[in-house]
C-alpha positions as CSV (number, residue, x, y, z in Angstrom):
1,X,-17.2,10.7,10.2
2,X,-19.3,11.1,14.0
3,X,-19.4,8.2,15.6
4,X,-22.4,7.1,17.9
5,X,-23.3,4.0,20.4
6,X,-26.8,2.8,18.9
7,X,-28.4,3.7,22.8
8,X,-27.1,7.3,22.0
9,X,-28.7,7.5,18.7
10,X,-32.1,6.1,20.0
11,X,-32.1,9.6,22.6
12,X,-30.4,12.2,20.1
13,X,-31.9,10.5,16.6
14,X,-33.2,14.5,15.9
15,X,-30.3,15.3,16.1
16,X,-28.2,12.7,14.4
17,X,-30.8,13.1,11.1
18,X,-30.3,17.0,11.6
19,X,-26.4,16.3,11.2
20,X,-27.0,13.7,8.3
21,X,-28.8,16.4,6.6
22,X,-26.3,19.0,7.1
23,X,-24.0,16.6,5.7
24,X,-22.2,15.2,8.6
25,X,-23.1,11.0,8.2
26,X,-22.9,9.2,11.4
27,X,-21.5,5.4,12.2
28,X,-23.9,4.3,14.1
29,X,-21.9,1.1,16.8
30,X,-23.7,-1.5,19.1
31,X,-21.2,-3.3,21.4
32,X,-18.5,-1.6,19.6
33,X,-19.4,-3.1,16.4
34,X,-20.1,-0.6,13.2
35,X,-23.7,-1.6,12.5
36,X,-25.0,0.9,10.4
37,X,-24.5,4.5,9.1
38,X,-27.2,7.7,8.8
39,X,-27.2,9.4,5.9
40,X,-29.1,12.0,4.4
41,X,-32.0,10.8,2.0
42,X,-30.1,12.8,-0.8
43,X,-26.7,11.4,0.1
44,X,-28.0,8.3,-0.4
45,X,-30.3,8.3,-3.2
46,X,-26.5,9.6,-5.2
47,X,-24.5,6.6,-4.1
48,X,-27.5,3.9,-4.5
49,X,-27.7,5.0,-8.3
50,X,-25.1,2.9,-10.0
51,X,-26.0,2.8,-13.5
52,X,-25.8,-0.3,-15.6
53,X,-23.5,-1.4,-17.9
54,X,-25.4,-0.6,-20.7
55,X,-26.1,2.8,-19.4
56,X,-22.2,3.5,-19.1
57,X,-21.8,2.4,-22.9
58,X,-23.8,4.6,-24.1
59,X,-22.3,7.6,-22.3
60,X,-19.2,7.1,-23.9
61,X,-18.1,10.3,-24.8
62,X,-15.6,8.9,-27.7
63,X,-16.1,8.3,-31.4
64,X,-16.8,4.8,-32.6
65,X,-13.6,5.0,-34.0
66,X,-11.9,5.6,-30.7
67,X,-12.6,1.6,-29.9
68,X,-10.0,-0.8,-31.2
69,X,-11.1,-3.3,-33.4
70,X,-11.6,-7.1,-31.7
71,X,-9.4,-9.8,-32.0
72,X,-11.0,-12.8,-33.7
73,X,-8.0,-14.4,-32.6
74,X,-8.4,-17.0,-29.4
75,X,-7.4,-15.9,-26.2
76,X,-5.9,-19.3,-25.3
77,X,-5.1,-22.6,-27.3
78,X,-7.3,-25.3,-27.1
79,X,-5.9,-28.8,-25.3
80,X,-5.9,-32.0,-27.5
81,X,-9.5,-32.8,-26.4
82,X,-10.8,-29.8,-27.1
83,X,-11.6,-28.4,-23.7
């Protein structure tokens, strides 16, 4: 991955986005720092998806019998006092 002072980005951004498009993403630095990095809208729009939980569950591919059965069983013992 390119990367870029932030003063160079300001006088190439055409051609930073062009590369981002293309494919190429670019670290964009500001006193040596990583600040920020240019993507491509695509690119991004992919990795800001993340489904839920719910979502993931339901895309199980398996059979209902594939999923052990729970333990009713405590996972710890309970102290004197109950806590």
């Amino acid at each position: 991955m390119k990367e870029i002072q932030l003063k160079d980005a300001k006088a190439t951004l055409s051609a930073v986005v062009d590369q981002a498009v293309a494919g190429e993403p670019t670290i964009i630095t500001r006193h040596g720092r990583k600040e920020a990095v240019l993507v491509s809208f695509e690119q991004w729009q992919r990795v800001s998806k993340v489904p839920d939980f719910a979502d993931l569950l339901l895309a199980f591919p398996g059979d209902t019998a594939d999923i052990p059965e729970r333990s009713l069983k405590p996972a710890r013992a309970l102290s004197e006092n109950g806590l």
